[in-house]
C-alpha positions as protocol buffer text, in pm:
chain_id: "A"
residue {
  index: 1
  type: UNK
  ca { x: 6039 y: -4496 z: -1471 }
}
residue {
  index: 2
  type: UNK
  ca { x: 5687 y: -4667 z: -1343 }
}
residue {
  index: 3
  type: UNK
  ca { x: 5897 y: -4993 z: -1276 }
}
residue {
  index: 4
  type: UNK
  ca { x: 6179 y: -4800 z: -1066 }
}
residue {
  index: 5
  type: UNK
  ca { x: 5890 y: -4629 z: -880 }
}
residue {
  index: 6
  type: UNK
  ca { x: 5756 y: -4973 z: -832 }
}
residue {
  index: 7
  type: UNK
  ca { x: 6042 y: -5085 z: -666 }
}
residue {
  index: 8
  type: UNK
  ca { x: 6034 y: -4770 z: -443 }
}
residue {
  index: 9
  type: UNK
  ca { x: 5752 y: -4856 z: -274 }
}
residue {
  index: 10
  type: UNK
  ca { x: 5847 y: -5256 z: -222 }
}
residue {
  index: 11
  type: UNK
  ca { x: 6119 y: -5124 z: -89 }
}
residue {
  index: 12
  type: UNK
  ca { x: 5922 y: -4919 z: 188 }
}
residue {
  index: 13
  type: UNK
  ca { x: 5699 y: -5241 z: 203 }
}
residue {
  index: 14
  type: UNK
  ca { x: 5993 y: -5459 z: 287 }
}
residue {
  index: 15
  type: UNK
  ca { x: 6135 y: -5206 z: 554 }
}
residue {
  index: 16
  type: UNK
  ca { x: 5779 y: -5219 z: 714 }
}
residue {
  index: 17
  type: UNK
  ca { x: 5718 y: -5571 z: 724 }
}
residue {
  index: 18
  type: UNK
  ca { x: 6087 y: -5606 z: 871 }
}
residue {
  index: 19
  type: UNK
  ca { x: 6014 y: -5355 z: 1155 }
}
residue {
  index: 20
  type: UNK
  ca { x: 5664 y: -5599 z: 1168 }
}
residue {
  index: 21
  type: UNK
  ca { x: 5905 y: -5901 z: 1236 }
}
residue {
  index: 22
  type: UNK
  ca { x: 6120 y: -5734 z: 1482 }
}
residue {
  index: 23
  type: UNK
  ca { x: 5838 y: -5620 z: 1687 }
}
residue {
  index: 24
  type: UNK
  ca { x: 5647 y: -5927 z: 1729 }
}
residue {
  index: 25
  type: UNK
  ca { x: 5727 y: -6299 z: 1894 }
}
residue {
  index: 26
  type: UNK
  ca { x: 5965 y: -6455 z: 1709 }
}
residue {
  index: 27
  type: UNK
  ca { x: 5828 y: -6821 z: 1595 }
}
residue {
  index: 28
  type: UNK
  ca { x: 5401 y: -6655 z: 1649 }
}
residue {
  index: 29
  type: UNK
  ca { x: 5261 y: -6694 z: 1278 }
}
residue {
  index: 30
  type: UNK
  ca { x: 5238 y: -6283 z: 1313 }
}
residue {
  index: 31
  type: UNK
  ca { x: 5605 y: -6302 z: 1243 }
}
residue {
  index: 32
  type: UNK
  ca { x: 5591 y: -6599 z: 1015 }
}
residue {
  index: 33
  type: UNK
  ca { x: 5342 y: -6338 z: 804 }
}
residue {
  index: 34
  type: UNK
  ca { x: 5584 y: -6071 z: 845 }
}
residue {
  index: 35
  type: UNK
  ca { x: 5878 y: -6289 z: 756 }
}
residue {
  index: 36
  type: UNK
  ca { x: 5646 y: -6403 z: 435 }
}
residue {
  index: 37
  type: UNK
  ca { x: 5586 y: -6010 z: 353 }
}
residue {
  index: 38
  type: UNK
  ca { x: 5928 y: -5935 z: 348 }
}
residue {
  index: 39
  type: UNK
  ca { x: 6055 y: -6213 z: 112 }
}
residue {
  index: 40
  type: UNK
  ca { x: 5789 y: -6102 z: -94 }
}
residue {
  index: 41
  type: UNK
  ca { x: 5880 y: -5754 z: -74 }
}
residue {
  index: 42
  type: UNK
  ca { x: 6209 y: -5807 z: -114 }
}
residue {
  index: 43
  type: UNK
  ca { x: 6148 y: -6000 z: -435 }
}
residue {
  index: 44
  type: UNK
  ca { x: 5928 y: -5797 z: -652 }
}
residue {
  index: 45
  type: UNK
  ca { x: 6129 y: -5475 z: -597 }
}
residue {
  index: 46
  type: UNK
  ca { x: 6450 y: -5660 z: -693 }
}
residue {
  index: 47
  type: UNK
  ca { x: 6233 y: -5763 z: -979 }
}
residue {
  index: 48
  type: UNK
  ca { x: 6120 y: -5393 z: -1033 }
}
residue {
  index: 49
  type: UNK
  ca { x: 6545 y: -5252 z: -1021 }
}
residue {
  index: 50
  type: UNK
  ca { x: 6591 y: -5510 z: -1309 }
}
residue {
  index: 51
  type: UNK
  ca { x: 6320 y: -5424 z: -1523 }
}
residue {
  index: 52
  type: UNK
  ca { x: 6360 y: -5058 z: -1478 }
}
residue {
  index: 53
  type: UNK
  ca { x: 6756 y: -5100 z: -1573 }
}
residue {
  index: 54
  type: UNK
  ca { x: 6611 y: -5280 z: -1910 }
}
residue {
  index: 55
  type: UNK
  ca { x: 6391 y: -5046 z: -1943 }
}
residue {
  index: 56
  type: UNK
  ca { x: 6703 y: -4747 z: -1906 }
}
residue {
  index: 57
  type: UNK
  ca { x: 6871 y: -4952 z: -2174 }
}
residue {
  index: 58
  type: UNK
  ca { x: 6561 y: -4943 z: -2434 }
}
residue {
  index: 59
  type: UNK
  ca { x: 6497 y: -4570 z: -2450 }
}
């Protein structure tokens, strides 16, 4: 339950970071961080959906 909360809120992260990047000059390091936020982002809450499935499957 914690893990598929987790990925929740990376999920809101990533959305933010992509409304960052859309906002800002393309090729200024502002997007490049924004870019960089959203891979993260994107990442750990994919992360977070598979651990919270394992999780679903050990209780």
């Amino acid at each position: 339950m914690i893990a598929a909360c987790a990925a929740d809120e990376f999920e809101c992260l990533e959305a933010l970071f992509d409304a960052i990047r859309l906002r800002v000059d393309k090729g200024s390091y502002a997007h490049s961080l924004a870019q960089l936020g959203q891979w993260e982002a994107s990442r750990y809450s994919t992360n977070m959906r598979d651990l919270a499935k394992s999780e679903g499957h050990n209780v």
